[in-house]
DSSP file (Angstrom, degrees, kcal/mol; ACC not computed):
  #  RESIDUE AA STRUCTURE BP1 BP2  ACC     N-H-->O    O-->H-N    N-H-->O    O-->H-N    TCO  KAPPA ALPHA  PHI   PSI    X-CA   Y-CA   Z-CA
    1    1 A X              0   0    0      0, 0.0     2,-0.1     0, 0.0     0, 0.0   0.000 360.0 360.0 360.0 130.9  114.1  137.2  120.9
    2    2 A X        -     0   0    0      1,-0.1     2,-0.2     3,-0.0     0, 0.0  -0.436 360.0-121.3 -84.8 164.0  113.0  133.9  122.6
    3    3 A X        -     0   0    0     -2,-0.1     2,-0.5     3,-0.0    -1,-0.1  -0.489  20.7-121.4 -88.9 169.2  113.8  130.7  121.5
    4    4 A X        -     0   0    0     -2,-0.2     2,-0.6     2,-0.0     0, 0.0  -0.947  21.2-136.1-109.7 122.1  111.1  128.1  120.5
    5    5 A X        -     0   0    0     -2,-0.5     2,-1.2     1,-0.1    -3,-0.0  -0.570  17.1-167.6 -87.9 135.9  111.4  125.2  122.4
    6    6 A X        -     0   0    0     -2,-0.6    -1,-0.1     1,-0.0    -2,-0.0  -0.789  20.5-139.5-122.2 103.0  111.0  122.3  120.1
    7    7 A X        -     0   0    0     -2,-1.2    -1,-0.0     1,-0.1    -2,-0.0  -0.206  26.1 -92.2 -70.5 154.9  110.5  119.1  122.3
    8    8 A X        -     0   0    0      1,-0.1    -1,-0.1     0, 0.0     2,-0.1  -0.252  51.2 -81.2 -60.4 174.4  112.1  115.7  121.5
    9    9 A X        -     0   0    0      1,-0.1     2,-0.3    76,-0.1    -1,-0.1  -0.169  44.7-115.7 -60.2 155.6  110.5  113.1  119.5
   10   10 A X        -     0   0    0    142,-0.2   141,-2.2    -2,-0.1     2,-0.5  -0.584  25.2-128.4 -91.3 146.9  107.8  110.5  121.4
   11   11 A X  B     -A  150   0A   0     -2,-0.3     2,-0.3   139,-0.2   139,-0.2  -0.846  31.9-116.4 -97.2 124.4  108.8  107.0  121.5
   12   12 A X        -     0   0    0    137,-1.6     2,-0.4    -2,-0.5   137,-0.2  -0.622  36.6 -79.9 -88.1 168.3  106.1  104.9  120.1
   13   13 A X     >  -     0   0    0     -2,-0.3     4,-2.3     1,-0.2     5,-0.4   0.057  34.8-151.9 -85.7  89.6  104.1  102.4  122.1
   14   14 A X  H  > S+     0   0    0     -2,-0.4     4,-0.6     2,-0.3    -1,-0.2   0.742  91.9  67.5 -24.2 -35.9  106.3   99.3  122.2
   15   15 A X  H >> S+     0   0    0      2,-0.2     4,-1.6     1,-0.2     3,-1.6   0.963 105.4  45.8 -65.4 -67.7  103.1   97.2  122.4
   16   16 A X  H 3> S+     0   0    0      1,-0.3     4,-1.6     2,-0.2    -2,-0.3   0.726 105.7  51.6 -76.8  -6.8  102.6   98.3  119.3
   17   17 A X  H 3< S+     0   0    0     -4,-2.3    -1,-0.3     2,-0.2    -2,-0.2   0.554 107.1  53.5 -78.1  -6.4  105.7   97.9  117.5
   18   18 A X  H << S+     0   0    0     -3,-1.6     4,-0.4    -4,-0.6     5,-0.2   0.553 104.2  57.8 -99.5 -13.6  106.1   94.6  118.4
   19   19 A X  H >X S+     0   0    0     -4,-1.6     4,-1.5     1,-0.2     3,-0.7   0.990 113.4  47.0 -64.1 -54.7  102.3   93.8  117.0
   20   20 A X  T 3< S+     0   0    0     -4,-1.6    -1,-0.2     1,-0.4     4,-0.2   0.157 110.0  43.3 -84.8  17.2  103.7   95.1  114.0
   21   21 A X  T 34 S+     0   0    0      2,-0.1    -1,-0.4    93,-0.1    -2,-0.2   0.252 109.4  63.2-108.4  -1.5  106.9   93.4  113.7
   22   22 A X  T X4 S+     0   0    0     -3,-0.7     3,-1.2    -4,-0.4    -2,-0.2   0.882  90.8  69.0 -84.7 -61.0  105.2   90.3  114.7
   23   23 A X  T 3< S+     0   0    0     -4,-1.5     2,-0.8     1,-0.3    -1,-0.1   0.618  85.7  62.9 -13.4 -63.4  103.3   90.7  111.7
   24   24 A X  T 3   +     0   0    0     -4,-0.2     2,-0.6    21,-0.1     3,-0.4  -0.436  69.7 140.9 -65.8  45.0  106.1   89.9  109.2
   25   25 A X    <   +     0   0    0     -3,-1.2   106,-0.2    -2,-0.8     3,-0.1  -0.934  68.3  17.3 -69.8  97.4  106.4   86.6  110.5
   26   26 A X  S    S+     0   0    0    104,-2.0     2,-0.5     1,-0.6    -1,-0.2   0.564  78.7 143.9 105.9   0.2  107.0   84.4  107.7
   27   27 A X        -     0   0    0     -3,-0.4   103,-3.2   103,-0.3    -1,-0.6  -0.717  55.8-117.6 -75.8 119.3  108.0   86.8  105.1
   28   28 A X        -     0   0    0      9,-0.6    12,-2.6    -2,-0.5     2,-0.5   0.043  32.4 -92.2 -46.6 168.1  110.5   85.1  103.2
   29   29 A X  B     +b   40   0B   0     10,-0.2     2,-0.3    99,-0.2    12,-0.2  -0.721  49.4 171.5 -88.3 118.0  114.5   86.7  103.0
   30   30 A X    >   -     0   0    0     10,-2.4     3,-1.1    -2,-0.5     2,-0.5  -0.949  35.8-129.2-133.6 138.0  114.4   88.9   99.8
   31   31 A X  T 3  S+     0   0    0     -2,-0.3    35,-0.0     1,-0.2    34,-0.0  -0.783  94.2   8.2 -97.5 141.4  117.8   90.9   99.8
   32   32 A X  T 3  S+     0   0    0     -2,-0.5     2,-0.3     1,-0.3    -1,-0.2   0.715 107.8 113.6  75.7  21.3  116.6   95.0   99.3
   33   33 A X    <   +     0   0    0     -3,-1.1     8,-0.9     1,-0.0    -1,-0.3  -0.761  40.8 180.0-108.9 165.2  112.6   94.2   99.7
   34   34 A X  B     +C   40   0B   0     -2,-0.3     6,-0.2     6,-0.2     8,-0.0  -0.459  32.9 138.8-163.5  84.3  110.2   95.3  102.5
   35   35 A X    >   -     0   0    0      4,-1.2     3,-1.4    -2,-0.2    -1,-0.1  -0.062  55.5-123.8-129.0  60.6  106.9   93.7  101.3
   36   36 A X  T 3  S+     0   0    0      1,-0.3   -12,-0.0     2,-0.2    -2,-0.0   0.664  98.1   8.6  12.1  95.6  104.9   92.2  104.2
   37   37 A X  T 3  S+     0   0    0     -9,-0.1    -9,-0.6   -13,-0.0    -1,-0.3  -0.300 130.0  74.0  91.0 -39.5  104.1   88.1  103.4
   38   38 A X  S <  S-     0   0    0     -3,-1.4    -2,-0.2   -11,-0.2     2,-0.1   0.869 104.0 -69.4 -42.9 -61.2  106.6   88.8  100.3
   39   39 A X        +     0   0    0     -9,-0.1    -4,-1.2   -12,-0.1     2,-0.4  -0.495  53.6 151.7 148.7 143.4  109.6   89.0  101.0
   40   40 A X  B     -bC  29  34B   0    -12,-2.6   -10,-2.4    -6,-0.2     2,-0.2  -0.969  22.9-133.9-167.8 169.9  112.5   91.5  103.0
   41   41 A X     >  -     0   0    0     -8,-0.9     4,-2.8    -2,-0.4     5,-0.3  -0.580  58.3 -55.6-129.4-163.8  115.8   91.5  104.8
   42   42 A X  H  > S+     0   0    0      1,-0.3     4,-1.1    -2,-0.2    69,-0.1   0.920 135.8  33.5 -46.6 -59.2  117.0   93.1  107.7
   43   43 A X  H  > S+     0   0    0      2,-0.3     4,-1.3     1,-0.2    -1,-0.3   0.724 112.4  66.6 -93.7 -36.5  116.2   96.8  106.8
   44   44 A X  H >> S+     0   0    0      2,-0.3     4,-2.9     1,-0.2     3,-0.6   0.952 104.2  42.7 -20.1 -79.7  113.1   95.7  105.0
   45   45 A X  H 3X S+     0   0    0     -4,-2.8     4,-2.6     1,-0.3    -2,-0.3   0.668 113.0  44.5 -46.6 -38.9  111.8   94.7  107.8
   46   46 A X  H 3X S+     0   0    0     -4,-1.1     4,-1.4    -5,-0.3    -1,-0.3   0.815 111.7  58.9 -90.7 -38.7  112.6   97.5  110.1
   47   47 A X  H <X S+     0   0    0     -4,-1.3     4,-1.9    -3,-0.6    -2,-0.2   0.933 106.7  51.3 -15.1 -76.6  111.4   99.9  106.9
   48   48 A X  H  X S+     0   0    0     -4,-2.9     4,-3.0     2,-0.2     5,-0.3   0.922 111.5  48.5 -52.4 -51.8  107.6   97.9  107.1
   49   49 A X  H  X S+     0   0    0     -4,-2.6     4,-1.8     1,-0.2     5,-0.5   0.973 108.2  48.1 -58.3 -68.4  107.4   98.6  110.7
   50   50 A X  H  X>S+     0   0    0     -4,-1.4     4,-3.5     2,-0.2     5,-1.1   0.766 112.0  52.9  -1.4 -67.8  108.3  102.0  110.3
   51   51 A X  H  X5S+     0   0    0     -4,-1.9     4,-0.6     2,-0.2    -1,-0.2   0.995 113.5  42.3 -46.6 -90.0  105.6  102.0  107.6
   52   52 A X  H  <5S+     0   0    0     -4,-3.0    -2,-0.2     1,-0.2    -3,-0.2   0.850 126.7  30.5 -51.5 -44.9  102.9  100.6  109.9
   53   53 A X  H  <5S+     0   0    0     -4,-1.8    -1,-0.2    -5,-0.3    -2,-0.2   0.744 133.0  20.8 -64.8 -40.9  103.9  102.7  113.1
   54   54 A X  H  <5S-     0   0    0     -4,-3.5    99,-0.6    -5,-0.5     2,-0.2   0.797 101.1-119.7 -95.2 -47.2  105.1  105.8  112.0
   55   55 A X     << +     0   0    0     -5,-1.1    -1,-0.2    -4,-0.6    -2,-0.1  -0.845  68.2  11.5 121.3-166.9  103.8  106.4  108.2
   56   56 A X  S    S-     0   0    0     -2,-0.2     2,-0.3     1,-0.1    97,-0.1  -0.043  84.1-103.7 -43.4 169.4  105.4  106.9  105.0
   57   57 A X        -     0   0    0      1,-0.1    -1,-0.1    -3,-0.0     3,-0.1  -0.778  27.2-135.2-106.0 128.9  109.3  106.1  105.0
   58   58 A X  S    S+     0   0    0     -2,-0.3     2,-0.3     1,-0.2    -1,-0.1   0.748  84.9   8.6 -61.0 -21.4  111.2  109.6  105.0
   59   59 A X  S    S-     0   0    0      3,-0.0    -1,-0.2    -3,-0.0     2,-0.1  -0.987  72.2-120.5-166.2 151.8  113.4  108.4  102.4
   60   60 A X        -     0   0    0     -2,-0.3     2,-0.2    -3,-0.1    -2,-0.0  -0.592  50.9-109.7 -79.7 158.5  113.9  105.3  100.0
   61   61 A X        -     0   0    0      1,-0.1     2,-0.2    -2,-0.1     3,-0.1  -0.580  35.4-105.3 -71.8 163.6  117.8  103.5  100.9
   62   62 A X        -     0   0    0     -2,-0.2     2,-0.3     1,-0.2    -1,-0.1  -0.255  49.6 -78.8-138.3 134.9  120.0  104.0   98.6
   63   63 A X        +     0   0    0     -2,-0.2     2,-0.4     0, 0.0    -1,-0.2  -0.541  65.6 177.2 -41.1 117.8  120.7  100.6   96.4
   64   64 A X        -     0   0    0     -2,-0.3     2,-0.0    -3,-0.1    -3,-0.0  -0.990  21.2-124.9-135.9 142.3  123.1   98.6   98.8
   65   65 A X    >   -     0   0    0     -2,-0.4     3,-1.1     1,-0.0     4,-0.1  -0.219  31.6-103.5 -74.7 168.7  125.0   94.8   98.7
   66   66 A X  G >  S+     0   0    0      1,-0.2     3,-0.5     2,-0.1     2,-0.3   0.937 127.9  44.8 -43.4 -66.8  125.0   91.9  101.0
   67   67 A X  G 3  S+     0   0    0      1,-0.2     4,-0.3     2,-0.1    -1,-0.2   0.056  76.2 128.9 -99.9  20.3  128.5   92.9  102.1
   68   68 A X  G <  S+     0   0    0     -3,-1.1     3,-0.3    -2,-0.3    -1,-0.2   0.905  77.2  43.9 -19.8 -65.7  127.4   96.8  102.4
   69   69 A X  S <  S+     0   0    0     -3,-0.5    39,-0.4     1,-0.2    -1,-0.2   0.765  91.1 102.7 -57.1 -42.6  128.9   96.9  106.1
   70   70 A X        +     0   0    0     -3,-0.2     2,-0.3    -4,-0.1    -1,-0.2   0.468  67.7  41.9   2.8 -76.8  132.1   95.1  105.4
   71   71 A X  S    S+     0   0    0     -4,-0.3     3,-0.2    -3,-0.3     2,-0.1  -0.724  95.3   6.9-137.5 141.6  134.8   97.2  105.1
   72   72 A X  S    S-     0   0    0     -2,-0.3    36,-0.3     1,-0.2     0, 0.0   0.167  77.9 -84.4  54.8-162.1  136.0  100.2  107.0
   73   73 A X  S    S+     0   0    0     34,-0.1     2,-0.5    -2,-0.1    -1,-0.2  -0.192  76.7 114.4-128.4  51.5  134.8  101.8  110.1
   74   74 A X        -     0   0    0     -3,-0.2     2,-2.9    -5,-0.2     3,-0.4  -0.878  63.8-129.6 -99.8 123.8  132.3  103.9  109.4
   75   75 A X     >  +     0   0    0     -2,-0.5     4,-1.2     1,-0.2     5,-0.2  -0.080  33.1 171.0 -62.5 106.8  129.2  102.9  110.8
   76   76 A X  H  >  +     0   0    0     -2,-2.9     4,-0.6     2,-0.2    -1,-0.2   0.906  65.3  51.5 -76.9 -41.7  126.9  103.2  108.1
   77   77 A X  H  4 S+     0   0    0     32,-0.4    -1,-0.2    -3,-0.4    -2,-0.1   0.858 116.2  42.2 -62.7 -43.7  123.6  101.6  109.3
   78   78 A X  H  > S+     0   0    0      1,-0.3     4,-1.3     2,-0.2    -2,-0.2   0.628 109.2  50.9 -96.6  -6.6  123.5  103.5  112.1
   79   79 A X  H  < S+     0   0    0     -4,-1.2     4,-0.4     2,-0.2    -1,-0.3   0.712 114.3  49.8 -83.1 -31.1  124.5  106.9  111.0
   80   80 A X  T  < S+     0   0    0     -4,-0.6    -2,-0.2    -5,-0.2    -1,-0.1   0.588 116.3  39.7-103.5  -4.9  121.8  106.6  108.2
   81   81 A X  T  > S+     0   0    0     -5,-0.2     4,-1.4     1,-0.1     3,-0.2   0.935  97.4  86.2 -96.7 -25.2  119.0  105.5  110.7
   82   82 A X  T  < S+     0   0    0     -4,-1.3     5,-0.2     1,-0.2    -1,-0.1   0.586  82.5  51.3 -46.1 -35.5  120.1  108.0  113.4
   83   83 A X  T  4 S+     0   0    0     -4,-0.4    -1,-0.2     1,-0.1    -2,-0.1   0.597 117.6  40.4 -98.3   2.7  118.2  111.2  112.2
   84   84 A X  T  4 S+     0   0    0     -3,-0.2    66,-0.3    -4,-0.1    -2,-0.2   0.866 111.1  51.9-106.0 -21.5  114.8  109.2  112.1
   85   85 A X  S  < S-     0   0    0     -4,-1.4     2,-0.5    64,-0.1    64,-0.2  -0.290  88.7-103.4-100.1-177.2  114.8  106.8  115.3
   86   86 A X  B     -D  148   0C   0     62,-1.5    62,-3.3    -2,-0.1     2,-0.3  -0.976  31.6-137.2-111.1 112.3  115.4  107.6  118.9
   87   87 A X        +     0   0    0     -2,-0.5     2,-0.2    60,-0.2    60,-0.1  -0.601  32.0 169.1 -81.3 139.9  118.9  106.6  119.9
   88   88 A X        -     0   0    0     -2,-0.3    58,-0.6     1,-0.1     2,-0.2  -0.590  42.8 -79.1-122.2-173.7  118.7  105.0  123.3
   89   89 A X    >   -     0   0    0     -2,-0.2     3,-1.6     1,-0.1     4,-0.4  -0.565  34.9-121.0 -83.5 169.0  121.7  103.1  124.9
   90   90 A X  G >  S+     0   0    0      1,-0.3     3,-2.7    -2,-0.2     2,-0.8   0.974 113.2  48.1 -79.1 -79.7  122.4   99.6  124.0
   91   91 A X  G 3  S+     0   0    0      1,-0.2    -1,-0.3    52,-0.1    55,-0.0  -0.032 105.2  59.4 -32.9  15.4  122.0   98.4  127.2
   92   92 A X  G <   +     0   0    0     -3,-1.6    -1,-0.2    -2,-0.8    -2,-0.2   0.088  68.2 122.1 -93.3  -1.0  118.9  100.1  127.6
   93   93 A X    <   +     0   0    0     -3,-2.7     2,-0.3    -4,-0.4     3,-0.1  -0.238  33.3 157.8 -49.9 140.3  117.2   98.4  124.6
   94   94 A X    >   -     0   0    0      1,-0.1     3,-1.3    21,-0.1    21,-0.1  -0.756  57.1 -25.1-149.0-165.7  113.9   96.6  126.4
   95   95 A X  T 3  S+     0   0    0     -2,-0.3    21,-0.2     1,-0.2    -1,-0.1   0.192 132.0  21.5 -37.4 135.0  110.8   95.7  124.3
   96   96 A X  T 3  S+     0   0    0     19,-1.6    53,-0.5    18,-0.2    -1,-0.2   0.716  87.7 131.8  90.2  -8.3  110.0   97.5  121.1
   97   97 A X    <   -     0   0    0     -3,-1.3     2,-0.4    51,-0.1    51,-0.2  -0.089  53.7-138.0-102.8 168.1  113.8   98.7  120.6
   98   98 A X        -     0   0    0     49,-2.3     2,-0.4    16,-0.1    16,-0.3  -0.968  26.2-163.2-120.6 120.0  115.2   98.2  117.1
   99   99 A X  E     -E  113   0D   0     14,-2.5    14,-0.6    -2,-0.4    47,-0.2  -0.932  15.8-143.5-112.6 135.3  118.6   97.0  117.7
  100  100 A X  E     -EF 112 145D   0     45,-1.1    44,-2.6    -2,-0.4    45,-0.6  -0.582  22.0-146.3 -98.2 146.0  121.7   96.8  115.1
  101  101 A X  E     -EF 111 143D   0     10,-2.7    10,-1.5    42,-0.2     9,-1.0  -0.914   8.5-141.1-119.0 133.9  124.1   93.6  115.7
  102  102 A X        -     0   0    0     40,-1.6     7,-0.1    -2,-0.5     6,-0.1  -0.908  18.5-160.7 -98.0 102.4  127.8   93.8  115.0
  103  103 A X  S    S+     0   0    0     -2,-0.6     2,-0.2     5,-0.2    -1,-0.1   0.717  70.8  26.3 -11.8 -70.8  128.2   90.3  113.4
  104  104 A X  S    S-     0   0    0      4,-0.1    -1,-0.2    38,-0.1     2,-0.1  -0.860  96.6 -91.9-128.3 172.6  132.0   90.1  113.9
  105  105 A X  S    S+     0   0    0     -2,-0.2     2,-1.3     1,-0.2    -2,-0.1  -0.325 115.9   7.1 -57.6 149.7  134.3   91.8  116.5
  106  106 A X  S    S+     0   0    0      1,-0.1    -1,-0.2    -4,-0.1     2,-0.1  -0.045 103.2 119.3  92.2 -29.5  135.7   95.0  115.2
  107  107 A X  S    S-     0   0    0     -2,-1.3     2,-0.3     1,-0.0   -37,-0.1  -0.466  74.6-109.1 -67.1 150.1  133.1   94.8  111.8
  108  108 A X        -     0   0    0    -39,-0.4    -5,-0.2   -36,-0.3    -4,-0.1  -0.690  48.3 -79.0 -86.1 141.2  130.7   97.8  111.8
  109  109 A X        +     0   0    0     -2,-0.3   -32,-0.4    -7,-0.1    -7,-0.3  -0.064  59.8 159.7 -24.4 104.4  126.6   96.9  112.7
  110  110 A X        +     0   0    0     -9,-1.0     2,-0.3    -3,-0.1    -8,-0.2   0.205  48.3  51.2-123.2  17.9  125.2   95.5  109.8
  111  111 A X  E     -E  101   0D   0    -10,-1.5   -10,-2.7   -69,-0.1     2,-0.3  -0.971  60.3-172.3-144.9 160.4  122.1   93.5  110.7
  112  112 A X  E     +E  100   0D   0     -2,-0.3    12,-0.4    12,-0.2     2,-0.2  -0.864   7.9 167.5-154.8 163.7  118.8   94.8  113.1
  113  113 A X  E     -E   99   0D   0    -14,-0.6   -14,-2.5    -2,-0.3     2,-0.5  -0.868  33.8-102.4-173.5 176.5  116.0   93.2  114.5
  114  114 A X        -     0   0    0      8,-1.2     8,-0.3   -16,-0.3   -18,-0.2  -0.811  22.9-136.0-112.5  96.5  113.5   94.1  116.8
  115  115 A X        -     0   0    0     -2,-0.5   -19,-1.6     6,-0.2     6,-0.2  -0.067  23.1-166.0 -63.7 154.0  113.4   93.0  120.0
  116  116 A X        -     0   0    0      4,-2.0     3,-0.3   -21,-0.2    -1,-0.1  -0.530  28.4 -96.3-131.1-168.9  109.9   91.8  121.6
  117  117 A X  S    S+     0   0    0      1,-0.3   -22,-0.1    -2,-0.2    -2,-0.1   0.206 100.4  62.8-112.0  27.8  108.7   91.1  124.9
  118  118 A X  S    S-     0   0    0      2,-0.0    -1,-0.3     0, 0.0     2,-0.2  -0.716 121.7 -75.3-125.6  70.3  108.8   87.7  125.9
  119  119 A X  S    S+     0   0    0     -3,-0.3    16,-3.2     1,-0.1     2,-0.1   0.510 109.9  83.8  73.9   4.8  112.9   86.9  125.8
  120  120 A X  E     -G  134   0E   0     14,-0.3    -4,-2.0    -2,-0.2     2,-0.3  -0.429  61.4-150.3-117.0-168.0  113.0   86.8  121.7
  121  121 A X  E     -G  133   0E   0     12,-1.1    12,-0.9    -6,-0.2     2,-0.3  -0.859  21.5-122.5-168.3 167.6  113.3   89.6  118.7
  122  122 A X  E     +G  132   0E   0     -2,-0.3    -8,-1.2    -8,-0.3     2,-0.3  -0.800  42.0 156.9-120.4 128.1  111.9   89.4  115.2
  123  123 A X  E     -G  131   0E   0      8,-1.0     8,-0.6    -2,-0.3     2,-0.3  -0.953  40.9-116.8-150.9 178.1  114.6   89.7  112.2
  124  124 A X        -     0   0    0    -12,-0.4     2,-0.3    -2,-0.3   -12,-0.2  -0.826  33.2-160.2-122.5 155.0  114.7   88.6  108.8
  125  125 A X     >  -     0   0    0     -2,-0.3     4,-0.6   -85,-0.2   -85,-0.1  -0.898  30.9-126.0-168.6 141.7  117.6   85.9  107.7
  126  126 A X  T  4 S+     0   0    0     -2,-0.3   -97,-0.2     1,-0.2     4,-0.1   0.909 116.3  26.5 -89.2 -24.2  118.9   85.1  104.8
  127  127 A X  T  4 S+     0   0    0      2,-0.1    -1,-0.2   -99,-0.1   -98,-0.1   0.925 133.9  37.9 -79.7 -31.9  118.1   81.0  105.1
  128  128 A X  T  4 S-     0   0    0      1,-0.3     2,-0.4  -100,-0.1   -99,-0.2   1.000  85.0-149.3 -96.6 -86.5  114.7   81.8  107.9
  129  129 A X  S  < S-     0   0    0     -4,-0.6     2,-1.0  -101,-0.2    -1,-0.3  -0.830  70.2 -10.1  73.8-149.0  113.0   84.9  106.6
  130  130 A X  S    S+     0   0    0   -103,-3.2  -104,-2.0    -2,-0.4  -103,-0.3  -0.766  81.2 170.4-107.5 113.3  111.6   86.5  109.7
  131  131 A X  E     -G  123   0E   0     -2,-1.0    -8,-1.0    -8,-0.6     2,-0.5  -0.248  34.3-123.6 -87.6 174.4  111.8   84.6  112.1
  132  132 A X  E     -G  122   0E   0    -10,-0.2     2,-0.3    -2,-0.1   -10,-0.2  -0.855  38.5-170.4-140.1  97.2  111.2   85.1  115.9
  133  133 A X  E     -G  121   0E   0    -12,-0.9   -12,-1.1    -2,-0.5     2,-0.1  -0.565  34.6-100.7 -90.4 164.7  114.3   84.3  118.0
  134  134 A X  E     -G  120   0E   0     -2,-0.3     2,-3.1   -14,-0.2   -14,-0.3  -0.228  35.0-144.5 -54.7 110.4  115.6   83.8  121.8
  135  135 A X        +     0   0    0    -16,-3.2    -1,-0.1    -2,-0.1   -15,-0.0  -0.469  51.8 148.0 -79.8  92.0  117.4   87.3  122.3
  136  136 A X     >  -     0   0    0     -2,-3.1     4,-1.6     4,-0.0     5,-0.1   0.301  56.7 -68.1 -95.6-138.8  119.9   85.2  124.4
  137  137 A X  H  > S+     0   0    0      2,-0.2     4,-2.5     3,-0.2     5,-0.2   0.975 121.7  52.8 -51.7 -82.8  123.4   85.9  124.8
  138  138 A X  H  > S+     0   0    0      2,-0.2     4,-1.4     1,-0.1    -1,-0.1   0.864 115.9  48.8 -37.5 -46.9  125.4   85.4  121.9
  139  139 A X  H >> S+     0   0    0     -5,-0.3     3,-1.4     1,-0.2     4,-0.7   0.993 112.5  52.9 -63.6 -69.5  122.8   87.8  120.2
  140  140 A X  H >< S+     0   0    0     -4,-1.6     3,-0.5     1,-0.3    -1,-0.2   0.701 105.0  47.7 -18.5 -37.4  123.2   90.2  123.2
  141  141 A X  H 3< S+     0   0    0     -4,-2.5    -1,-0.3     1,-0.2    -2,-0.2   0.962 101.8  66.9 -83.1 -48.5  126.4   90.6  123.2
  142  142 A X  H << S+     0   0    0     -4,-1.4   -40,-1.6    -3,-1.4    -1,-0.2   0.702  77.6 100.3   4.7 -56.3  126.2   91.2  119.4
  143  143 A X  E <<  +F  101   0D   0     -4,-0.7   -42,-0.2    -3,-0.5     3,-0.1  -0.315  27.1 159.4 -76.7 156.3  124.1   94.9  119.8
  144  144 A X  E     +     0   0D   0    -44,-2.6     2,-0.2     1,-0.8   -54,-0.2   0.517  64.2  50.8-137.9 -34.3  126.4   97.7  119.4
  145  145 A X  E     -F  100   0D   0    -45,-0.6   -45,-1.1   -56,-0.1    -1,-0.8  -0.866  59.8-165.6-112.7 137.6  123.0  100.5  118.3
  146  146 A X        +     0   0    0    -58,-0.6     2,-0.2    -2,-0.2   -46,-0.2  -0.367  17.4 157.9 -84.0 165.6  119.8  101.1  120.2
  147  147 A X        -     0   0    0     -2,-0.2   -49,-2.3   -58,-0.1     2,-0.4  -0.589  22.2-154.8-162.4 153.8  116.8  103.0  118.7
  148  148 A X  B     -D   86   0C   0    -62,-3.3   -62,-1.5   -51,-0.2   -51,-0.1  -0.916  31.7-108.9-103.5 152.5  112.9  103.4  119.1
  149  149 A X        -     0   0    0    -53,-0.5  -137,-1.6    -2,-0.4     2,-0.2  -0.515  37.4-116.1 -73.8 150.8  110.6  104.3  116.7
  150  150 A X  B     -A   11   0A   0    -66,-0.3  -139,-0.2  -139,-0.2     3,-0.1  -0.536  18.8-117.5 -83.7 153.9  109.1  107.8  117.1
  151  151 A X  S    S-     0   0    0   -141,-2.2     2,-0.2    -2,-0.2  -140,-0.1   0.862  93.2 -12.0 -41.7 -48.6  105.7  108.3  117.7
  152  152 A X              0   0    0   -142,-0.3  -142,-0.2  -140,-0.0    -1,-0.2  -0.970 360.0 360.0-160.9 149.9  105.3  110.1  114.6
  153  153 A X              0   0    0    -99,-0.6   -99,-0.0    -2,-0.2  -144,-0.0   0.474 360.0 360.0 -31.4 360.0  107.7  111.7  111.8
């Protein structure tokens, strides 16, 4: 019996994920929304793109706190985003990536944004909303998970 070969997922056009994370520029910080000009957080945001790029969201999250990530060492963010993105390396993140930011040293990835293609990335903030910052150093140093959106579910 042959096998069927079931090719990976497409990464989708970076140009356009970053159109659409651009988009939610200006969305106020709502903790556990993703409503475009409303209001969202970290996962919100990364949820709306999703939405505009991909389609429907394979699954609602689960109710989660501010301090979700906190405590222990399982990575939580990235284990639950892991069977819908394309995991790339961290140090292969370029335009278009969604990347998750390890806060403090040793603490597990609790914050994402999307990196764009002039030197910044787009995130949501609890004081800013989504804002569009310099992906400089500090942040760099920060990413611990890669991912791209697929092409399609």
């Amino acid at each position: 019996m042959a096998h069927e070969y079931i090719a990976p997922p497409r990464a989708a056009d970076p140009a356009r994920v970053i159109a659409a994370a651009l988009e939610w520029l200006g969305t106020p910080y709502h903790d556990q929304a993703s409503a475009k000009g409303v209001g969202c957080d970290c996962l919100g945001l990364a949820r709306g793109v999703w939405r505009d790029i991909v389609g429907p969201e394979p699954m609602a999250p689960p109710p989660y706190s501010r301090d979700w990530g906190e405590v222990g060492a399982r990575e939580t963010f990235a284990e639950t985003v892991r069977p819908y993105l394309i995991e790339i390396d961290p140090g292969e993140a370029g335009p278009g990536a969604l990347v998750l930011f390890r806060m403090r040293r040793g603490a597990p990835a609790k914050h994402c944004g999307i990196i764009l293609d002039d030197g910044r990335f787009v995130h949501s903030y609890e004081r800013t909303g989504v804002v569009a910052m310099r992906f400089d150093r500090p942040w760099r140093r920060r990413v611990a998970f890669a991912f791209l959106f697929p092409e399609t579910a």
